[in-house]
Structures are given as C-alpha cells and as structure tokens.
C-alpha positions as CSV (number, residue, x, y, z in Angstrom):
1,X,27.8,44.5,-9.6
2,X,31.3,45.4,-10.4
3,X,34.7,43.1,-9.4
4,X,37.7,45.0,-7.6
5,X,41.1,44.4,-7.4
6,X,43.8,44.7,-5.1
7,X,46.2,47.6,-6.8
8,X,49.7,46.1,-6.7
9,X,51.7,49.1,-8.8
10,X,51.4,52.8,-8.4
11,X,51.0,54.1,-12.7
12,X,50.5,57.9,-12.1
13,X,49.1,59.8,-14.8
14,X,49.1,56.8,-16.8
15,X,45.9,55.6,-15.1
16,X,43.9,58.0,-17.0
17,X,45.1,57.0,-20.4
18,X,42.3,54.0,-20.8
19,X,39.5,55.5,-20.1
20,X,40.2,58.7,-22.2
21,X,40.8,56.6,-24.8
22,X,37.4,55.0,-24.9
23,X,36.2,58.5,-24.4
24,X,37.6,59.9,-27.2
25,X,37.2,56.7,-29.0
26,X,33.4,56.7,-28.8
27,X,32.8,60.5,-30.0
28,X,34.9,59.8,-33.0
29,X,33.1,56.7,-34.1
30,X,30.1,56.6,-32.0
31,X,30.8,52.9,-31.6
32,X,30.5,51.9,-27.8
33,X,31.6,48.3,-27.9
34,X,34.2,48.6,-29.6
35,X,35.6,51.7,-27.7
36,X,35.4,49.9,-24.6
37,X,36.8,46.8,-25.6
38,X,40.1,49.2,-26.6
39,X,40.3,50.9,-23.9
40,X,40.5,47.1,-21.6
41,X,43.3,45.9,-24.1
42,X,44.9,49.1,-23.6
43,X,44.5,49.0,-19.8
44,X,46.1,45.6,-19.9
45,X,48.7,46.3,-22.4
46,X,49.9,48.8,-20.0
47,X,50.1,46.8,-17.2
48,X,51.3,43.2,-19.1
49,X,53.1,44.5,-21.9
50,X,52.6,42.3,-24.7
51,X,51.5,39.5,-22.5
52,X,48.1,41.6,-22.3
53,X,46.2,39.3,-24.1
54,X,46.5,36.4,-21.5
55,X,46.0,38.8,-18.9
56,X,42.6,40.0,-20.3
57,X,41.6,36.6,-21.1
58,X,42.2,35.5,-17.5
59,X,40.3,38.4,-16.4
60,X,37.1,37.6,-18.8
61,X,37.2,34.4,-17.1
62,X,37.6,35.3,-13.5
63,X,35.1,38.3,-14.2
64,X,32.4,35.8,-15.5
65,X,32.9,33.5,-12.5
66,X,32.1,36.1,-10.1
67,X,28.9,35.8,-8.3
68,X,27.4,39.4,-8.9
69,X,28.4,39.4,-12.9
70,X,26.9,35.9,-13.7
71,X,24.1,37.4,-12.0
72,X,23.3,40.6,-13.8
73,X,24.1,38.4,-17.3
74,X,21.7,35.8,-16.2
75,X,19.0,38.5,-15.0
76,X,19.1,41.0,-18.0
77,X,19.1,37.5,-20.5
78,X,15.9,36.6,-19.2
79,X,14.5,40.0,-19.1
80,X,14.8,39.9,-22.8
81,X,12.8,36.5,-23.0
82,X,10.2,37.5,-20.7
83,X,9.6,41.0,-22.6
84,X,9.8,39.2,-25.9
85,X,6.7,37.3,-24.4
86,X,5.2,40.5,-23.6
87,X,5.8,42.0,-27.0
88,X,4.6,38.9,-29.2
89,X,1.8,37.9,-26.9
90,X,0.0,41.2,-27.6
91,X,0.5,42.3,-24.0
92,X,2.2,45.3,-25.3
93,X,-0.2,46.3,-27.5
94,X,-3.6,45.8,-25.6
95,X,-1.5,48.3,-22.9
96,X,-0.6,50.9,-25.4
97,X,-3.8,51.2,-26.7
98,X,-5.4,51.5,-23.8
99,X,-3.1,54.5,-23.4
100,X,-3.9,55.4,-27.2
101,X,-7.5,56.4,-26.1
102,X,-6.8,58.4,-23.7
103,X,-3.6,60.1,-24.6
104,X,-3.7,62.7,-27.5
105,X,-0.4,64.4,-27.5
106,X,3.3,63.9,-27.4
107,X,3.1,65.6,-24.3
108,X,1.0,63.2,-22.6
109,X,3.0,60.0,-24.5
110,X,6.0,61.0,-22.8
111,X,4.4,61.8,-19.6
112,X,2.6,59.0,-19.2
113,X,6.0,57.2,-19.9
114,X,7.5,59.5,-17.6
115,X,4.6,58.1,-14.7
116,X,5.0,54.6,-15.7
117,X,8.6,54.8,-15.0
118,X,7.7,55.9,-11.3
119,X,6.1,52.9,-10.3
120,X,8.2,50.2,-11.5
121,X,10.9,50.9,-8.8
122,X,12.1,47.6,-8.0
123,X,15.3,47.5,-10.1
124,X,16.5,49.9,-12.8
125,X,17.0,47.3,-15.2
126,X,13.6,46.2,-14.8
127,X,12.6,49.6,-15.1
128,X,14.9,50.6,-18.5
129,X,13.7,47.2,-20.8
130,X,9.8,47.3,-19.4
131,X,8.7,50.6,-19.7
132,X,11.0,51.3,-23.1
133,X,9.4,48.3,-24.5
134,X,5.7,49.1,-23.5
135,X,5.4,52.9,-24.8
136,X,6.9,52.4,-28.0
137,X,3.7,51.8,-29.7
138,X,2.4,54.9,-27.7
139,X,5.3,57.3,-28.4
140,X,5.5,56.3,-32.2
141,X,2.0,57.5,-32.9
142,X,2.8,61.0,-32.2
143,X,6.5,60.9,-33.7
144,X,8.7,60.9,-30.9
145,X,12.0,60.1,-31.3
146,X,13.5,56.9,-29.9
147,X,16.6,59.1,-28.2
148,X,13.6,61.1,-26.4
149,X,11.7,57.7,-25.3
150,X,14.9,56.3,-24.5
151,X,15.8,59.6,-22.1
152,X,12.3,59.6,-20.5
153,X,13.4,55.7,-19.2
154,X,16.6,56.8,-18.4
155,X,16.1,59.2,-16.3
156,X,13.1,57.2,-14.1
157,X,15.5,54.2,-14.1
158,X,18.0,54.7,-11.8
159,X,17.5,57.9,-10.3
160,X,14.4,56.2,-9.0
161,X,15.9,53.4,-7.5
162,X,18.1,55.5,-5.5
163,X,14.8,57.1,-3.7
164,X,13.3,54.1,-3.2
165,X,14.7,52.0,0.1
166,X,12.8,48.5,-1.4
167,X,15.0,48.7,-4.4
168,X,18.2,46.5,-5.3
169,X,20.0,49.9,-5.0
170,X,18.8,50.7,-1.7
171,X,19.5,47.4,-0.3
172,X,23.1,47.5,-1.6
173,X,23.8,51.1,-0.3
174,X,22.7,50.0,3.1
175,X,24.9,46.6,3.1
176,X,27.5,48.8,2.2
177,X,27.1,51.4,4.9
178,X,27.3,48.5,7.4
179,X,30.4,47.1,6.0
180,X,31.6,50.5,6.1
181,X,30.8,51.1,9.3
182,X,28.6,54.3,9.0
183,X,25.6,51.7,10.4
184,X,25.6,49.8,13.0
185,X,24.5,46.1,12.0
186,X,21.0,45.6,10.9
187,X,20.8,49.7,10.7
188,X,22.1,50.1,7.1
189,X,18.2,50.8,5.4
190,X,17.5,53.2,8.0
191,X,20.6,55.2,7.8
192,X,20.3,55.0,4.2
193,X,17.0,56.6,4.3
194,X,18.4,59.4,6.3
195,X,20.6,60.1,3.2
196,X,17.8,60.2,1.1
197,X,16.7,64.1,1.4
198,X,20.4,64.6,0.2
199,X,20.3,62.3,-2.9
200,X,20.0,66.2,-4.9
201,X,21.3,64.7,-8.3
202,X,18.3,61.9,-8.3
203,X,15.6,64.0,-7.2
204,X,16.7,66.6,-9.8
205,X,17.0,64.2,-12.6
206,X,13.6,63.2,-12.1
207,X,11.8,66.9,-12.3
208,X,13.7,67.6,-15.2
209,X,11.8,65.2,-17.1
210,X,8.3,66.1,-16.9
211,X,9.9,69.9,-17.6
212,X,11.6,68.7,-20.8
213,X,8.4,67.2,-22.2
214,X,6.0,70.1,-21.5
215,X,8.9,72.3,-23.5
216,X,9.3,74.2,-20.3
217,X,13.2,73.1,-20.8
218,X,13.6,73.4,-24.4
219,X,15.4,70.3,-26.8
220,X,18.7,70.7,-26.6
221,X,22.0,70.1,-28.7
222,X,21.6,66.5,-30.2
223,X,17.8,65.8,-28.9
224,X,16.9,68.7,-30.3
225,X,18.0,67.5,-34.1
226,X,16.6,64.0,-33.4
227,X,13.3,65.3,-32.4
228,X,13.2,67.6,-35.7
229,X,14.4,64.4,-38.1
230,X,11.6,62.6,-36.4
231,X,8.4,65.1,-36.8
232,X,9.9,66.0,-40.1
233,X,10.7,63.2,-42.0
234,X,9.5,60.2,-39.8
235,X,11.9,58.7,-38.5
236,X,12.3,57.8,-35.5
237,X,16.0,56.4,-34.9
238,X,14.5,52.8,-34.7
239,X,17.3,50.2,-34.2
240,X,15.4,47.0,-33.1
241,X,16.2,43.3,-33.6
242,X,14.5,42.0,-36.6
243,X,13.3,38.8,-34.7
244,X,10.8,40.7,-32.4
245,X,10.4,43.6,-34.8
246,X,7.3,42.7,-35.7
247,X,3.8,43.9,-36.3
248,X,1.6,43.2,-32.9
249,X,-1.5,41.8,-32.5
250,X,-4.5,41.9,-29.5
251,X,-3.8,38.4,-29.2
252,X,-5.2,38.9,-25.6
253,X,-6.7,40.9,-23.3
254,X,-4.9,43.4,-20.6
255,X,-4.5,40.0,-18.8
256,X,-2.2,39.2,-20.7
257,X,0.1,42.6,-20.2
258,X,-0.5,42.7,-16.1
259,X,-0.9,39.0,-15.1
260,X,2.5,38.4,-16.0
261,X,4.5,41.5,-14.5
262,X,2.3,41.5,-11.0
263,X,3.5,37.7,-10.7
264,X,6.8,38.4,-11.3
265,X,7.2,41.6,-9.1
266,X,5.6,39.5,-6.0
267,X,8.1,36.8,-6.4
268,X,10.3,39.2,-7.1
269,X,9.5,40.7,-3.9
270,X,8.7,37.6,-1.6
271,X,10.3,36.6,0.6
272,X,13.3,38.7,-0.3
273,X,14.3,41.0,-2.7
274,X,15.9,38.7,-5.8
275,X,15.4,39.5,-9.4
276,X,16.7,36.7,-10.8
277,X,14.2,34.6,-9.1
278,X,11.5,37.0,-9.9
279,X,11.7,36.8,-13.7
280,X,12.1,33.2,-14.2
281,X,8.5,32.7,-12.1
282,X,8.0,35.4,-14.4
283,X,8.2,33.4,-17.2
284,X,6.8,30.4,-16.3
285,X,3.6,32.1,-14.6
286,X,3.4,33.8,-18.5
287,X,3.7,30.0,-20.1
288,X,1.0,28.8,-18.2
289,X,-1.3,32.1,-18.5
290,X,-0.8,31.5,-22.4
291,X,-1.0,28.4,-22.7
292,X,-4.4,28.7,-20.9
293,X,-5.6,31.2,-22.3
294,X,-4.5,30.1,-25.6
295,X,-2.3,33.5,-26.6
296,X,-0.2,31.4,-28.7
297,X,1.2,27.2,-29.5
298,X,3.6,26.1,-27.2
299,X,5.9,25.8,-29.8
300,X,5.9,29.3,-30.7
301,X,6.0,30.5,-26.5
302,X,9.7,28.7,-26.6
303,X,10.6,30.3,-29.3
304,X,9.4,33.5,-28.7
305,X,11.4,33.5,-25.3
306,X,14.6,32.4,-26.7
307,X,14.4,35.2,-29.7
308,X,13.5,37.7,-27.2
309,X,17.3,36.4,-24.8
310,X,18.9,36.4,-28.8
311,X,17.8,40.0,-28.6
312,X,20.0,40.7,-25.6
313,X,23.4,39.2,-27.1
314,X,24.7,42.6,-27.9
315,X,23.6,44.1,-24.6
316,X,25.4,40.7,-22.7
317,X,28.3,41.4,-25.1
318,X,28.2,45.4,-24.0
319,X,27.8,44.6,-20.2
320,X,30.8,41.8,-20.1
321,X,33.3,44.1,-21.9
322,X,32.2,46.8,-19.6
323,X,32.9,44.6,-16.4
324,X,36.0,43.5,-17.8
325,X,37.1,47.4,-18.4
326,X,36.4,48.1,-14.7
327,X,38.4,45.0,-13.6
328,X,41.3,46.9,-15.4
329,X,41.0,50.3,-14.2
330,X,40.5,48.6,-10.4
331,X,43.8,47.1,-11.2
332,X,45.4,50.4,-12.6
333,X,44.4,52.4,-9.5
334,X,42.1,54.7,-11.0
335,X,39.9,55.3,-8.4
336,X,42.5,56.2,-5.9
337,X,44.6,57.6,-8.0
338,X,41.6,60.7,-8.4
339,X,40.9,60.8,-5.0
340,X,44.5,61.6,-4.1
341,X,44.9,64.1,-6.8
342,X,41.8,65.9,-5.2
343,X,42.1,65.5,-1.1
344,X,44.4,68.9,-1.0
345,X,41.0,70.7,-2.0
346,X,38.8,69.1,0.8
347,X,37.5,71.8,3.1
348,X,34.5,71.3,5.5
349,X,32.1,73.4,3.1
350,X,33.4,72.4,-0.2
351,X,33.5,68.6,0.8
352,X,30.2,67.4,-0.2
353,X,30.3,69.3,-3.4
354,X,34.2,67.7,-3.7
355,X,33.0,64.2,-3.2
356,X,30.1,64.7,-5.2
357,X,31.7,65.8,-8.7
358,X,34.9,63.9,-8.4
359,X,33.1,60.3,-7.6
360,X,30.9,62.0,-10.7
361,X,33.5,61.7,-12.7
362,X,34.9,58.4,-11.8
363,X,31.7,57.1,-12.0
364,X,30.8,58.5,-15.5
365,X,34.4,57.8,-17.3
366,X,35.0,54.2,-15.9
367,X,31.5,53.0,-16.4
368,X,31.6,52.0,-12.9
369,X,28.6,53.2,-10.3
370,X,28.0,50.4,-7.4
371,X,31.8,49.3,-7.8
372,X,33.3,53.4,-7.6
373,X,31.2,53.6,-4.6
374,X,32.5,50.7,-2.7
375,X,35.7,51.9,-3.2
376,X,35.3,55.6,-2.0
377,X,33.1,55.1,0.8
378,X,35.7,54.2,3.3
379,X,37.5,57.6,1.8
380,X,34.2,59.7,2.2
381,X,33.5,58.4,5.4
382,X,36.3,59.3,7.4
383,X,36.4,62.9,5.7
384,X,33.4,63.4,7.1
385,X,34.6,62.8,10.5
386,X,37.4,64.9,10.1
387,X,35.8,67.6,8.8
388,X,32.7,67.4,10.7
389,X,30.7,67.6,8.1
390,X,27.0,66.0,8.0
391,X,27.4,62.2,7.5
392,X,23.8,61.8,6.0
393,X,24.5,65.2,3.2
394,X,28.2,63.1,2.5
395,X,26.8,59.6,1.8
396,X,24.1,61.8,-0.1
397,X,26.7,63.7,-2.2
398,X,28.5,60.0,-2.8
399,X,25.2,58.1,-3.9
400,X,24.1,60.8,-6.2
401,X,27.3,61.0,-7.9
402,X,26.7,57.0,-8.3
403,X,23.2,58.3,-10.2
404,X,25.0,60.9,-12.3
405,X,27.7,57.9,-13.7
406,X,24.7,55.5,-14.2
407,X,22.6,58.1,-15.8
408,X,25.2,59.7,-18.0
409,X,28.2,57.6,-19.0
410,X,28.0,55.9,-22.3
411,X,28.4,52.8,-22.0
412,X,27.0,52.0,-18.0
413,X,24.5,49.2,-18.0
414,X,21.5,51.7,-17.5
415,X,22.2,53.3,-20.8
416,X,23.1,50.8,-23.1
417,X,19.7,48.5,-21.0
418,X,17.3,52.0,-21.7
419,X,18.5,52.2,-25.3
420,X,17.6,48.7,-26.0
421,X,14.5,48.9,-24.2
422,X,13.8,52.3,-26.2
423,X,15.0,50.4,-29.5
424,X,17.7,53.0,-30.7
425,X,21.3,53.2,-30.9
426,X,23.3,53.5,-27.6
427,X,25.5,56.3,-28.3
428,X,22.6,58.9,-29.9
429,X,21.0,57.8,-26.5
430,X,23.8,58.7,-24.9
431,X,24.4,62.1,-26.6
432,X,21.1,63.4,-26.6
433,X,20.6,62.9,-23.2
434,X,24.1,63.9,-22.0
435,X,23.3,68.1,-21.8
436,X,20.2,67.3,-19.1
437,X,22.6,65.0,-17.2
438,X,24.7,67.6,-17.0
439,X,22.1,70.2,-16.1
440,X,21.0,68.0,-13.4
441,X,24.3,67.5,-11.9
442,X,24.8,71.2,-11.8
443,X,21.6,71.7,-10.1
444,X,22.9,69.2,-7.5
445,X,26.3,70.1,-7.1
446,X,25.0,73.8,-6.3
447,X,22.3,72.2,-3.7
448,X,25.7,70.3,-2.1
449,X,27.4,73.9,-1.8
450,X,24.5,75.4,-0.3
451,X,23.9,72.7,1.9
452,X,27.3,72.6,3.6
C-alpha cells in the first residue's frame, strides 16, 4: 500500500538520520503525528535543501493520486462510518452483552476478544476497528485497560492475515512472488502457502496472546502500569471521539450487529477479494436493515455515518503523513542502503535469521511493511539461490519480518487503526505492547536459526 521511488543519489549514513529522528522524536513527546511529519520535512530538507517544502508538497500530491493510497484512505473512511452505525445502532451492545452473560472474568473478556479476532481474517484493518470497537463494552466491565484491549487486536490483526491465504495480505504476497519470479504465473497463492509453516514471527505473535491474558506471561514494563492505573483507580486510558462516545442502547436485536458484517464480508468476498467494495454494500445493506427495522430516522443513519468517517480524520491524517514519510525514505535509499550495510554477514545458516531481523528493522523504523517487502524480495530471492538455502523458510523469514514492522512500529497503519478501534492513545498502545513484539520476534528469529 506504500509508493516507491526510483533512488537517484547515494546519501550514506545520512539515510538514517529521518527515521531516528521520528524515533527519538516520538519517545520524548509521545506525539506520533507530529514526529512523523518531522521526520518527512527532514527527509526532504535533506534531499531539497530549502526547496523541501515544494518537494514534499509535490510528493503529498503524487502520494494521494496513487491508486493503492486513495484506496486504503477511502477504505479505512468508510470503516469508520459503517462502525459508527454499528456502535449507535445498538449492534454493539446487544453483541457485548450477549458476551456479558456468559463471560465472568477479565480472563475470558480478553480471550473471547482474543477468539473474535481469529475469525475476522479478511483484512487486518477490518480486523483492528471491528473487534476493538465491539469488546469495549465487554472489556470495560471488568477494568481492562484500553492499551491491553488495544494489544489483544493488535496482535490478531495482522499476524492473522499473514496465515490466512484469502486475505488481502496473502493475495499481495503471492502477486508479489510472481512478479518476483519465485512463482511461476497463476502459482503465487500456492507457493505462498508453502511459506506459511515458516511465517515463525506470526504464529508466535498469536500464542503469546492467550498466554499474556491467562498471566502465564506476566504484564510487562508499561502494560503492566496501565493495567494497575486501570483496576486501581478506574481508568481505563479512554481516548474516544466525543461524537460517538456515547451511552448505547438495545435499539435492536443481534440482527442488527450480524446482518450488517455477514453482508459486507460476502460482498467483500464475491466475486473477488475487494474491501472497498465490501464496506460500501456494507453500509447500504445496514441503511436498508435500519430503516426496516426501524433502529433509527433516516436522518439520524446519515448522520451517524458521517460522524463515525469524522472519527477517522486523525487516523486519515496519521496514515497520509505516514505514506508521505515512506515516499521520502524510498527516495533517500534507506532500504538499500541497510541491505548493503548487512550482505558481508550473509552465510547459508545465518541468512534466514539475517533477512528476517534486518527487513525487521526496516520494516519497524520506516513504518513501511508491504512497500519494504517489495523492495527486498528481489534481494532475498537471489540470496537464496546462492546460498542454497530453503526458498519457502527465506520468503517465510521476509514475510514475518513484514508482521514484526506492522505489529510493532509506532506509527504503521495496524497500530494507530487497533488503537482507534481500542479507543486509546496511539503511542501508550504502542509502548505497552512493544516488550511482547519483541519477545515474539526473538522467539522467531531463534526458530529461523534453528531452522537453517
């Protein structure tokens, strides 16, 4: 979902400078946005001068006209009109108490969380604003911290979707491995499914969950305090927009919850995989269901829908700026600038593990996951060859790495969409749920040595 750019200068060490800057930027004032959006201008200031601001401006522009960003605006806009609808229609609440009756711990709040995450795994954004949205009400009645709800969604969001095949990230990862040439045409899903008992980082991601919430893995570092605040004193981290921050009703039935999500998962679905198609028949199969069933005046379904796209403004203004940062470190050279630093290390047993933490790191400093992995591949690829190494445990080592940057980095679409969903702040989400990213990836980058 990420542009590229042909590099045109070579900038060294100078490459690095941006993104440590929004790095270091972001854990002194725990402001994402505005880290990011420093980090571009300084990424443009570099290569411009003081002509940066034109160049950055041309780049918004050119970055909003490509097909894939308007896309992923469009799609994650809607998504907040159709869950607004959801929320206000009482289709949130009849769900979560359902739940209430028949969950009577935190333990079971967050795993039931935890299990409604595994089976919406169409699409992780999808996954991050449905399921945070839905188990509020469940979560809250037994004082769990937003940062541990948002976590929970996190961590079945996109890890998820890279063990599914039907999901947008399988379908991407198997273009790519026909463009790449690691398929042959029309094998890409197939191949990519081969890959998939390598995909360590994922599969690890997703046991650690149900681990941390039955205290087998105890709260660590910043969860741990957020978790204490919250059985203590109450509260919960809530950061919500006031115009759908409001008290629910059982305006309907569970109709009213399922009805709408089943019809826009099978048009989601049928013929083809498209999201963007799915939620707007999402939205107007939840019109005429409420408008039937009389849930609410028409009047109020419009507005209702365009509150709950109002809510998304900061999360549109997050995800452009972050698009618009990875145009500028494609420009700089990051990506290959790493990978050179790092090719004197490749060995044939210490290549998947290689691959895996340094397309890790690009992945989770640049903000970048689909984009870093379209640039490595044809790197990875050919390394393999060399080396003789597995091509299936490479492609694994380079797809899980894209799951550690999604999962982990501060300001990737999948955090900033889970802490939304979650309703809490993006950078306590990202904090507290940094020391189990890193646990996971550990895990898996020990399972890629082993594995050689």
């Amino acid at each position: 979902m990420e542009t590229t750019a042909l590099v045109t200068m070579e900038y060294g060490f100078i490459t690095l400078l941006p993104t440590l800057l929004v790095l270091a930027l972001a854990i002194w004032s725990r402001r994402t946005l505005e880290s990011v959006l420093a980090g571009a201008l300084f990424a443009f200031f570099i290569m411009e001068g003081f002509g940066f601001l034109d160049a950055m401006a041309e780049a918004t522009l050119a970055t909003l006209m490509t097909e894939d960003v308007a896309w992923v605006m469009l799609v994650c806009g809607l998504y907040g009109g159709f869950i607004g609808l959801l929320v206000k229609g009482g289709g949130s609440y009849a769900f979560g108490r359902a739940l209430m009756s028949r969950i009577e711990t935190k333990r079971g709040g967050l795993l039931a969380t935890w299990g409604l995450g595994l089976v919406i795994f169409l699409d992780d954004y999808l996954n991050s604003l449905t399921v945070g949205a839905t188990m509020k009400a469940v979560t809250d009645r037994f004082r769990t911290s937003r940062a541990m709800l948002a976590y929970v969604v996190d961590s079945t969001a996109a890890p998820l979707c890279l063990l599914v095949p039907l999901s947008s990230w399988g379908a991407y990862f198997a273009s790519l491995l026909e463009q790449n040439g690691v398929a042959s045409e029309g094998q890409g899903l197939s191949v990519f499914i081969d890959t998939i008992p390598y995909l360590f980082y994922p599969i690890v991601a997703l046991l650690i969950v149900p681990l941390v919430a039955m205290g087998v893995i105890p709260l660590l570092g910043a969860m741990r305090r957020a978790e204490a605040r919250a059985e203590t004193t109450g509260d919960l981290g809530i950061v919500e927009d006031e115009a759908l921050a409001v008290e629910e009703t059982a305006r309907g039935g569970m109709s009213v919850f399922f009805f709408p999500i089943i019809a826009m998962v099978f048009f989601t679905v049928f013929p083809s995989i498209d999201l963007l198609r799915g939620v707007i028949a999402g939205i107007l199969v939840t019109f005429v269901h409420y408008a039937l069933w009389r849930v609410m005046p028409l009047g109020e379904l419009f507005d209702t829908c365009i509150d709950g796209i109002k809510s998304m403004v900061p999360v549109l203004a997050m995800l452009l700026t972050l698009f618009v940062f990875v145009e500028a470190n494609d420009r700089l050279g990051l990506t290959p600038y790493v990978i050179d630093a790092v090719s004197p290390f490749m060995t044939a047993k210490l290549l998947p593990v290689v691959v895996f933490i340094t397309v890790s790191l690009l992945s989770f400093t640049t903000g970048s996951n689909w984009g870093v992995i379209a640039i490595t591949m044809p790197i990875a690829f050919p390394l393999a060859q060399t080396f003789d190494v597995s091509i299936p445990l490479v492609m694994g080592a380079l797809f899980s790495a894209s799951g550690f940057g999604s999962h982990a980095c501060f300001y990737s679409d999948s955090t900033v969409l889970s802490a939304q969903g979650a309703g809490c702040r993006t950078h306590e989400h990202a904090l507290t749920q940094l020391p189990y990213a890193l646990l996971g990836a550990a895990v898996a980058a020990i399972l890629f040595v082993v594995m050689a």
